[in-house]
C-alpha positions, 0 to 999 in steps of 0.5 A: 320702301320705294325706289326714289330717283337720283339725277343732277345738274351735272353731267360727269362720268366720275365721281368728282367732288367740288372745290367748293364743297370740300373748302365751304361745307366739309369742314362744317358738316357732321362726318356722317352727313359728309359720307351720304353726301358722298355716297350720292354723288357716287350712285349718280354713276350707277345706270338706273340712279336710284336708291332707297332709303333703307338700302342707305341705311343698311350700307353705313349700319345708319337708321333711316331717320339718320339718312333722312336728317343727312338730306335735310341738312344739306336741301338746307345747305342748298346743295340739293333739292328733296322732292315729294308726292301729294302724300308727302313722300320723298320721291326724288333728289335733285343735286344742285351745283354747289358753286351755284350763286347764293347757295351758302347765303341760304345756309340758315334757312328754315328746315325742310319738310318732314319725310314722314307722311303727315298726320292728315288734317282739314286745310288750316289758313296760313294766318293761323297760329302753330302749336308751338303759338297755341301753347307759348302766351304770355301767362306761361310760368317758366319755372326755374331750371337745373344749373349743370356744371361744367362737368355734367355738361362735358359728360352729356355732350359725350352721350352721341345722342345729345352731341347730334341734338346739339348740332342740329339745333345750332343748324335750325337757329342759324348759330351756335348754342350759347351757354345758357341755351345749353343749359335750357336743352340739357333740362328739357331732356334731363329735368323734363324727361324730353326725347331727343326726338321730341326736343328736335320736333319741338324745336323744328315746330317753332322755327317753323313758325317763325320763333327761333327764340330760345325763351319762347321753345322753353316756353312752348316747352312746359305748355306740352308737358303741362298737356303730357306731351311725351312723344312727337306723335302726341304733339303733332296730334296735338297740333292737328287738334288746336287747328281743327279747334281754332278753324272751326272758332274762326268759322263760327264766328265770321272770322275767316277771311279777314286776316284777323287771328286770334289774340292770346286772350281768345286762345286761352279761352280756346285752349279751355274748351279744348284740352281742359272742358274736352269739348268737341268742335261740334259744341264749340260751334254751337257755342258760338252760334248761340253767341252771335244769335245772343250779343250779335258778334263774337264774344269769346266771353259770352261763348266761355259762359256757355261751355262753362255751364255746359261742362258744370252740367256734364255735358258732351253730346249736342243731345246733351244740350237739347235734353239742358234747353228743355229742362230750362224750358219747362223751369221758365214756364213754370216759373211764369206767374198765373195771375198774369194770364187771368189779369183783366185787359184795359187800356194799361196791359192791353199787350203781351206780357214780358217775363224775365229769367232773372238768372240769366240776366244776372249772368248777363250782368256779369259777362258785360261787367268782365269785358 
C-alpha cells in the first residue's frame, strides 16, 4: 500500500498529548482507537512522517479496516482531517488541534468517507434517493422480531465483534443505543444472518441519507434481504444499479433538472422493472419514450403497462421488442376488414378509413381508469 503523508498543525519536537484530548475524548473513546491516535502523534516526530496503513496494522496485530475505522472515528471527532485522491484513496492525514473551537460540538456528525475505492459509477444528482430510500417506502412489512432476554443480550455483548458494532452505531446515530435499538440489531445479526460488516454499511448508507431512525434502517433492512443482500459488496452493487436505473427514468422522462424526485409510488413501479422483471436501463428508456410519444408526459403507469407485457412476452433485447412490433403489425393488418378497401367512395366516405386496435383501447381504458 502506498506511503500516505503525516503532517500537523503543531509544530512540537515531542510527543505531547493535550489536556483536552485526555479530559474531552479519552474517556469516550474505544482504547483501540486511543492507541492509533497516540501512535500518530508519535510518527509526527519521525523524519520522513509518513506511514502506511498495513505498516499500522502489523505493529497492534490490528486489520486494516480496524485502523481505517480508528480515523474515521476521530475525522469524526474533528481531531483530524483524512485526505483522498480522484480515486478515493487515502493519501493523507492532516491533525487538527484538539483545542480548536467547535471540535467537540461537531462530534455527531455524519461518518466519513469510505477508505475503500467506490464502485464506480455515472454521476447521480444530489436530489436523488439512497439505496437505503429505494428499498425503505411505506409498503415495507416489518415482521416481528425475536425478543433476547437479558441473559442473550449480556452474552452477545461479550462476542468483541458485536460489542465494537454497538459502539460504532451509538457514534453514527449520535447517542446511545436504547433497549429496544438493541433488540433490533441483535436480530439483524442473529435472525437475519447480517454481518457486522454489512449491519455497519447499512447503517452508514442511511446516516448517510439523512435517516438516523432506527425504524427506518430496520426497514431498509428487510428490503435488502428480500433482494438477498448478504455482503456489503452486494448492496453497494445494489445501490449503484437503483442509481443508474433511476437516472436513466429521470432522463427519459424530462425529469432531470427540475428538482422534482420520485414519489414512492413511482419507485415501487422502479423497483419492479429492475429487480423483479430484470430489465435493462436500455428498455426502460425505451419504455419511457414510447410513453411520452403515446400520453404526452410521464406516466409511470402507462411505461409499467409497457414492461409488463414486455416481460409476459419474454422480452429482454431491444431486438426483442422489434421482433413484438412486427408481429402486432402483421396482426393489425390482417385484422383490417377488406371490404373496407372495395367500399365505393361519395360524399359520406370520401376520407381515409380509421381502423381501431380494440385490445389496445381496452388496455387504454384500463391504464386511465387506475390513475
Amino acid at each position: 500500500m502506498a506511503k500516505i503523508a503525516l503532517y500537523s498543525d503543531k509544530s512540537d519536537s515531542v510527543t505531547s498529548v493535550s489536556n483536552v484530548f485526555i479530559d474531552e475524548y479519552m474517556s469516550d473513546a474505544n482504547g483501540e482507537f486511543v492507541k492509533i491516535y497516540l501512535y500518530l502523534l508519535r510518527l509526527l516526530n519521525l523524519p520522513d512522517a509518513s506511514f502506511s496503513i498495513s505498516s499500522v496494522a502489523d505493529k497492534f496485530e490490528h486489520t486494516e479496516k480496524d485502523i481505517k475505522r480508528a480515523l474515521c472515528y476521530w475525522e469524526r471527532m474533528r481531531l483530524l482531517r483524512l485526505e483522498y485522491d480522484a480515486a478515493d484513496n487515502l493519501t493523507g492525514i492532516h491533525l487538527l488541534d484538539s483545542g480548536a473551537a467547535g471540535a467537540a460540538d461537531d462530534a455527531a456528525a455524519a461518518p466519513c468517507p469510505t477508505v475503500q475505492p467506490s464502485v464506480s459509477a455515472a454521476p447521480i444528482p444530489a436530489t436523488q434517493p439512497s439505496v437505503s430510500a429505494a428499498f425503505a417506502d411505506s409498503d415495507t412489512t416489518v415482521p416481528a422480531e425475536k425478543t433476547y432476554s437479558a441473559d442473550e443480550v449480556k452474552q452477545f455483548r461479550e462476542n468483541e465483534a458485536i460489542a465494537e458494532l454497538f459502539f460504532i452505531i451509538e457514534r453514527y446515530l449520535g447517542r446511545p443505543l436504547s433497549p429496544s435499538d438493541i433488540q433490533k440489531i441483535l436480530f439483524l445479526y442473529d435472525g437475519l444472518h447480517f454481518s457486522t460488516d454489512l449491519i455497519e454499511y447499512l447503517v452508514e448508507s442511511c446516516v448517510g441519507s439523512g435517516h438516523k431512525s432506527m425504524p427506518y434502517i430496520y426497514k431498509t433492512a428487510f428490503r435488502w434481504a428480500d433482494s438477498h443482500i448478504t455482503t456489503v459488496d452486494e448492496a453497494k452493487q445494489l445501490s449503484v444499479q437503483f442509481h443508474r436505473s433511476y437516472y436513466t427514468v429521470m432522463n427519459s422522462f424530462g425529469l432531470s433538472g427540475t428538482g422534482r424526485n420520485l414519489t414512492p409510488e413511482e419507485i415501487r413501479f422502479l423497483k419492479r422493472w429492475t429487480s423483479e422483471y430484470g430489465f435493462s436501463d436500455e428498455l426502460i428508456a425505451e419504455a419511457c419514450r414510447r410513453t411520452i410519444d403515446a400520453t404526452s408526459r410521464p406516466n409511470f403507469r402507462y411505461a409499467d403497462s409497457i414492461l409488463t407485457g414486455w416481460h409476459k412476452h419474454q422480452v429482454h433485447h431491444l431486438s426483442d421488442v422489434a421482433a413484438l412490433d412486427a408481429e402486432h403489425a402483421k396482426k393489425k393488418a390482417a385484422a383490417v376488414p377488406k371490404t373496407a378497401a372495395q367500399a365505393p367512395k361519395n360524399k359520406f366516405n370520401n376520407f381515409t378509413q380509421r381502423t381501431y386496435d380494440y385490445d389496445e383501447l381496452e388496455q387504454l381504458l384500463l391504464t386511465s381508469s387506475a390513475q
